[in-house]
C-alpha positions in Angstrom: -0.1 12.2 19.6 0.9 12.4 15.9 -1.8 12.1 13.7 -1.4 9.9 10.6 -3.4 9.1 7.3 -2.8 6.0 5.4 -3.6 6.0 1.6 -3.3 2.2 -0.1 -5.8 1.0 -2.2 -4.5 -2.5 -1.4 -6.5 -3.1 2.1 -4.1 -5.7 3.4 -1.1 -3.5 3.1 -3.7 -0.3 4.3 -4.2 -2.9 7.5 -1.1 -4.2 8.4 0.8 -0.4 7.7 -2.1 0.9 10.0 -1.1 -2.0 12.7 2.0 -1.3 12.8 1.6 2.3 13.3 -0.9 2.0 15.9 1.5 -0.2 18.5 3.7 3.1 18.6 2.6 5.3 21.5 2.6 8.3 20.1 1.3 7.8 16.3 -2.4 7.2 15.7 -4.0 6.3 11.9 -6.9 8.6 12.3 -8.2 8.4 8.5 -7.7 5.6 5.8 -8.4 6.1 1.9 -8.0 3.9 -0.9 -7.7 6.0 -3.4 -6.9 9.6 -4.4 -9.7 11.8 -4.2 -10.7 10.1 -1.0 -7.6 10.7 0.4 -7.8 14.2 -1.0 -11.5 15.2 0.6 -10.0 14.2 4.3 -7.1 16.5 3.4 -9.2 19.6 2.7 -11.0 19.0 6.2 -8.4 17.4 8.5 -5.4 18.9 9.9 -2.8 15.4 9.8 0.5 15.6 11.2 2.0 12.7 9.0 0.9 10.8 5.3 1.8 7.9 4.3 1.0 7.9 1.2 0.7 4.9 -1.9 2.7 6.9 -5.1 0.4 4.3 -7.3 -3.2 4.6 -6.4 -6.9 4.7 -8.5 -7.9 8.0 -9.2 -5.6 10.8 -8.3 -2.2 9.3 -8.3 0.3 10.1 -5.3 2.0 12.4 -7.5 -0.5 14.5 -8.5 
């Protein structure tokens, strides 16, 4: 299973991305954030095996 993170602060895009995702077999949205430093916490705890990742977020942007 490849484990995947989704970081959108819009939640419709966050839910239908995370849809998507989930009706291939072997990928699995195991974490969500909204914004940066969310998504940034999970990193420092989780080992992920894919990001998809929002370059335009609240917080810590994408880039940084």
């Amino acid at each position: 299973m490849i484990k995947t993170m989704i970081v959108e602060d819009e939640k419709l895009a966050r839910e239908e991305l995370k849809y998507l995702i989930n009706k291939e077999d072997d990928f699995k949205v195991v974490f969500e954030a909204g914004d940066g430093q969310k998504a940034l916490d999970i990193l420092n705890k989780h080992q992920l095996d894919l990001l998809f990742l929002d370059i335009k977020i609240p917080g810590i942007n994408g880039m940084e």
